[in-house]
N, C-alpha and C positions, 0 to 999 in steps of 0.2 A: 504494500500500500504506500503511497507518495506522501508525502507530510509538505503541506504549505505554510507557510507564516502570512498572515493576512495581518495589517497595520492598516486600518484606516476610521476616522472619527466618528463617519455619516453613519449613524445608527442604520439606517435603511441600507445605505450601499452597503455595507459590514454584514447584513444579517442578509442581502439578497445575494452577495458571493457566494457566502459559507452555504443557502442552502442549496445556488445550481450546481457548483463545486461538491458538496456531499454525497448528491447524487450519484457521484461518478467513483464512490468508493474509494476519495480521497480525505487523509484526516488533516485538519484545518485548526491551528492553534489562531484567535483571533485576539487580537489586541487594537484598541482603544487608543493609545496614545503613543509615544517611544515607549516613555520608562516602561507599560505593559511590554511592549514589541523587542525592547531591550532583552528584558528577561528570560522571554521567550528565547531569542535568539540564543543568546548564554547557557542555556540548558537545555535545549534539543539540538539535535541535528533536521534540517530540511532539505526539501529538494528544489522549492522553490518562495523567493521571497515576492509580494505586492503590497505597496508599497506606498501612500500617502505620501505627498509631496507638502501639504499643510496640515502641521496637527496642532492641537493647542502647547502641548509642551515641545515646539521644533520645529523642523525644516528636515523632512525625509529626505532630503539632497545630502545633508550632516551624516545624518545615520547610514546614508550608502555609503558614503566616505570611509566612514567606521568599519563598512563588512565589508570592505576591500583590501582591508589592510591583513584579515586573517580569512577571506574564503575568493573563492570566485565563482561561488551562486549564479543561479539567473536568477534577476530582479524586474519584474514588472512596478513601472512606476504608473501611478493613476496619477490624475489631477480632474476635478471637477470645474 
């Protein structure tokens, strides 16, 4: 099974990934903000990150920055 890292604020878009993406018998750790999406990161391993480019605490541009330095993931960036 594929594990995604979903990072994005929009209660709606957050909750309408995770359910077309479940569908497909992928597991989806979701976070909320960085510091959630941080932790996340930190403690699993994924196969793919998506990714907020504005969240309340940041700039998803930073935090790619961040997972560069120890992975080279693919990263879907959103922006609404």
């Amino acid at each position: 099974m594929k594990k995604i890292l979903l990072i994005e604020d929009d209660i709606s878009l957050n909750e309408g990934i995770c359910a077309t993406l479940s569908s497909r018998e992928i597991e989806i750790f979701s976070a909320f903000s960085l510091e959630e999406g941080r932790a996340g990161f930190d403690k699993n391993t994924y196969d793919l990150v998506i990714l907020d480019l504005n969240l309340p605490d940041g700039n998803g541009l930073d935090f790619l920055k961040e997972i560069r330095k120890s992975s080279e993931i693919p990263v879907i960036i959103l922006t609404a």
